[in-house]
N, C-alpha and C positions, 0 to 999 in steps of 0.2 A: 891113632884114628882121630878124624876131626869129629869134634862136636856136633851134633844132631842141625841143619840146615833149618835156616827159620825163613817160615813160608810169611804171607799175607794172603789171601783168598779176597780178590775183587769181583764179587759177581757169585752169588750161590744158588744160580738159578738149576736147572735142568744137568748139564757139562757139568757147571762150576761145581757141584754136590758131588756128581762121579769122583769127581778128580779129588776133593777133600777127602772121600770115604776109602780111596788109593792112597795118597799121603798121610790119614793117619794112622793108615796099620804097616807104617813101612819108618824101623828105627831111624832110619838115615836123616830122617826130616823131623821136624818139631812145628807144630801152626801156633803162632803168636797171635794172629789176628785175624779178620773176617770182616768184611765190609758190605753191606748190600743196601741198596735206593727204597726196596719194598718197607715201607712200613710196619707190615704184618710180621716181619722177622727182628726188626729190629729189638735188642735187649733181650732176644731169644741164644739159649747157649748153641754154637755151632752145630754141635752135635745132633740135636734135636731137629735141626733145618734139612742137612746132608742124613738121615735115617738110620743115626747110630747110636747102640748103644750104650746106655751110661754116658754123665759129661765130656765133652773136654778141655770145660774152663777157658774157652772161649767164647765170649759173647759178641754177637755178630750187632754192629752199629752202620750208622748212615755218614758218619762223620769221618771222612776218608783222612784228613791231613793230621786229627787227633791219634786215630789206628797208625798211621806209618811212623807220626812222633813217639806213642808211647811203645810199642811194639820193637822194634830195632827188625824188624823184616830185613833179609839179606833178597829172597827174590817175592815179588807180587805175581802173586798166580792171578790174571786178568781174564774174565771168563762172562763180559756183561754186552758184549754188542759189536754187530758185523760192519758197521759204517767207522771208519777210520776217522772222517769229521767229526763226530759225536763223541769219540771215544782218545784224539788224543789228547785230552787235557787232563785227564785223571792219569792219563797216561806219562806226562809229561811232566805232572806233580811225585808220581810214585820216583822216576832217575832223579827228580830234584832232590829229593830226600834218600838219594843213597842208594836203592835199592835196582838189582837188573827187574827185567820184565819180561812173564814169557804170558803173553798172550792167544787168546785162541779167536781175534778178530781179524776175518777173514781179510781184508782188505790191507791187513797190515803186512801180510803175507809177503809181499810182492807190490809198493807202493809207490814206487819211485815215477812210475809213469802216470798215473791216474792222478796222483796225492805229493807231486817232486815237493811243495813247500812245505809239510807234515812232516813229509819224508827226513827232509834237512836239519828242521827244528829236534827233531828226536834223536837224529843219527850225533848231532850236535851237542846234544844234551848228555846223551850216555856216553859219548868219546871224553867230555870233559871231566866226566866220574869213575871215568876206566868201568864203564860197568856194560852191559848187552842190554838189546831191546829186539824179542823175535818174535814173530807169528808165527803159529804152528795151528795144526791138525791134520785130518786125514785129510779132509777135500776142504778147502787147496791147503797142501803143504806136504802130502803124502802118493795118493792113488792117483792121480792126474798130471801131476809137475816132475817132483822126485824121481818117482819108480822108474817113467818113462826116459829120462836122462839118465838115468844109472843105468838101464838095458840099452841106452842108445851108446854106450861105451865100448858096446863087441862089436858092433858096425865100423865096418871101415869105413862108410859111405853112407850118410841119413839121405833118401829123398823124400820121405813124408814120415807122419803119426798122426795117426788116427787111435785114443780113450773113449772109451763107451765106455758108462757104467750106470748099472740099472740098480735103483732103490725099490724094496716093499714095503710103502709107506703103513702098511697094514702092521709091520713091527718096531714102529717105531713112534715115538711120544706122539700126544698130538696137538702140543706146540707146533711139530711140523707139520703134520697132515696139513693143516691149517694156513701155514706159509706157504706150504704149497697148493693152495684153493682145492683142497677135499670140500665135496661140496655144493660148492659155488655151483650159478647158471652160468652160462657162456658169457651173458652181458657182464656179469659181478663181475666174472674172471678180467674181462676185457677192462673193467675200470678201475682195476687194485694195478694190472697189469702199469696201467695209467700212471698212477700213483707213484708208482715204486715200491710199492708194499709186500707185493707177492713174488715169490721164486728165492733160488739158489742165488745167495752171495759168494762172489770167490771164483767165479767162472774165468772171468775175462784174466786175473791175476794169477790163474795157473796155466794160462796161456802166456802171456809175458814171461812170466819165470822157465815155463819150458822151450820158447822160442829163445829168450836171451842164454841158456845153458847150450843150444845146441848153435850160437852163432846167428839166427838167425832175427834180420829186420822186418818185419811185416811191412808191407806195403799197405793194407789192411785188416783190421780185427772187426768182425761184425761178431753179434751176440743177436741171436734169434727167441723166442722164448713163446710157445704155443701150448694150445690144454690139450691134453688128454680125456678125454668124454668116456666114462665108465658104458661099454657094452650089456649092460645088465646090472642087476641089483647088486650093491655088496655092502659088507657089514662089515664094519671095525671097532670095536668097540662099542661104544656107543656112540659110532657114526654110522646112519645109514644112508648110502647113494643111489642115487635112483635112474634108470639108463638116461642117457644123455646129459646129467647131471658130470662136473669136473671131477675126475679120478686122481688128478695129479699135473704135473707139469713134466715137456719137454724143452731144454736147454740146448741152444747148441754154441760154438764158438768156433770161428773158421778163419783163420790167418791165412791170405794169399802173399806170394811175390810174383811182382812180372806176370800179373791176373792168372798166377797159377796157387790152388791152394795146395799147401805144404802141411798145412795144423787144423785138426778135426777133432775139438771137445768134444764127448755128447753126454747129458745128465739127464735120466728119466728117472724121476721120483712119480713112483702113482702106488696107490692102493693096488691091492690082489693083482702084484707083477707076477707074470708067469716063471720068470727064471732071468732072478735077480744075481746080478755078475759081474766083475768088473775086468776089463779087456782091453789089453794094449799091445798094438799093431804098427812096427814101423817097418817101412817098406827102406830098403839099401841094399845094403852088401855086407854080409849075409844080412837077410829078413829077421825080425824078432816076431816070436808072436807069445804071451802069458796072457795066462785067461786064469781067472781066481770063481768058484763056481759058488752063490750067493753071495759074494759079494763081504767087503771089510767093512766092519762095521761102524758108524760114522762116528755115533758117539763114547763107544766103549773104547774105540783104539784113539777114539782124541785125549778122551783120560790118559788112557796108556802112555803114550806121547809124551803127554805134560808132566807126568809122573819121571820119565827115563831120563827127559831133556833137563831138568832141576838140575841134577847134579854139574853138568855139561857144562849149561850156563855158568854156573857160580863159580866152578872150578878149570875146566878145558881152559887147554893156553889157545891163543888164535889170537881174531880180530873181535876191537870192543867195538860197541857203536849198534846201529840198525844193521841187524844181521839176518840172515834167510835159512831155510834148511839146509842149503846148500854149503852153507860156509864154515859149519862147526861138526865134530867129530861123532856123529849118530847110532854107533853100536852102544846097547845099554850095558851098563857097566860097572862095579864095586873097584874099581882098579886104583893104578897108582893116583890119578886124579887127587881121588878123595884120602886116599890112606896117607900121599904126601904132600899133596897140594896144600893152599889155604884159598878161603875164600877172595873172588877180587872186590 
């Protein structure tokens, strides 16, 4: 049996905690290191950040290139930011120093088309160190992209897909509420909307990744993004909304060919959802239709995820370089991998 996998933890926010508090009670792995920009954690032991306890002799610092040098990290759990711009240079430092990367930025998901020079730089990088570099989580990387090209496998014949999936921001952090304008007036809404600051990242990238899986070129990708206005009071915590006050956000995402659309994202994140779900619908030969009833949950099964895929990464034979969910072997797994593989 090979020796216990050693992590790096980039990012110990909200995700990044989950996924530590799953890798340190799981023999398979070992955490060397911990790295986070907040000041307030820094020289605090891991432990005590991610809500576990007793130590685990890991002290979380801001100093990324000291962590990977003294550490010997085989993969960097990256778990600090949705923008691919912002985020490949830590990214690009963790393959320089050896290490694969499995990140949970969305944008990295599916990058080639938004981000082709990013894209090169990293696929570049990690081909040169035989090592992986992958985006992962549920949305995008799982309930939107994935699922729907795995069910569109019993179809003889795709003519369209249509994903809906509905969020009840009322159980979940409210980091997100918040991202997604819990809250807000209409006007606020309208100038974050502006900004760039508010909504779902990941959208348009599990549209690419499920049009490029089923063959298919867009002719266009529009991404639409409108509030949701609470019908009444409601309470979350310690949020309270007031009627016409923002509840939430809708998302949409719509790929035509030949001005016919073929690709139908939709993402409703809003407070007190009546019947949170997530639903995929492709019309062919034969029809598919799976419906999951309240819905996978965003941040528990992205832990999940990053916890199953570790192994994967380090050890699965395949291709190295910038890779997608699509491209490496996804059942979780104790297998021959690990028992006789070695790390790449």
């Amino acid at each position: 049996m090979n020796s216990p996998l050693r992590t790096l933890h980039l990012g110990v926010g909200a995700i990044g905690a989950e996924v530590v508090r799953l890798v340190a009670a799981d023999p398979r792995f070992r955490i060397v290191g911990a790295v986070d920009v907040d000041p307030a954690k820094a020289g605090r032991d891991l432990a005590e950040i991610a809500g576990l306890e007793g130590p685990l002799g890991v002290t979380v610092t801001a100093d990324l290139d000291a962590a990977l040098r003294e550490s010997g990290a085989q993969v960097v759990v990256h778990s600090a930011g949705s923008r691919l711009e912002r985020e490949a240079a830590p990214l690009l430092r963790c393959l320089r120093a050896g290490a694969h990367v499995l990140s949970t930025c969305e944008e990295l998901s599916f990058p080639w088309a938004r981000h082709p020079d990013l894209a090169q730089e990293l696929d570049r990088e990690a081909r040169a160190r035989g090592r992986r570099v992958l985006g992962t989580g549920v949305n995008p990387g799982l309930v939107m992209d994935l699922l729907p090209s795995l069910l569109a496998l019993a179809c003889q014949r795709v003519d369209a897909v249509r994903v809906r999936r509905v969020v009840d921001l009322s159980q979940r952090r409210p980091q997100l509420q918040r991202k997604m304008g819990a809250g807000l007036s209409l006007a606020e809404f309208e100038a974050e909307v502006t900004s760039g600051s508010l909504g779902h990242v990941g959208l348009v990238e599990s549209a690419l990744m499920l049009a490029d899986a089923l063959g298919w070129e867009m002719d266009e990708l529009k991404e639409e993004m409108t509030p949701v206005l609470a019908p009444r009071h409601i309470r979350a915590g310690p949020l309270r909304i007031a009627p016409g006050q923002v509840a939430g956000v809708r998302q949409v995402v719509t790929g035509t060919v030949g001005g016919r659309p073929l690709l139908e994202l939709e993402l409703v994140m809003v407070l007190d959802a009546s019947e949170p779900h997530d639903a995929i619908e492709i019309q062919g030969v034969p029809p598919v239709r799976a419906y999951f009833p309240g819905g996978i949950h965003g941040d528990r099964a992205t832990a999940a995820l990053v916890k199953h895929l570790l192994p994967t990464l380090a050890y699965a034979p395949g291709p190295v370089g910038l890779v997608t969910m699509r491209d490496l072997p996804l059942t979780p797994r104790r297998g021959r991998d690990e028992e006789e593989g070695t790390p790449r």
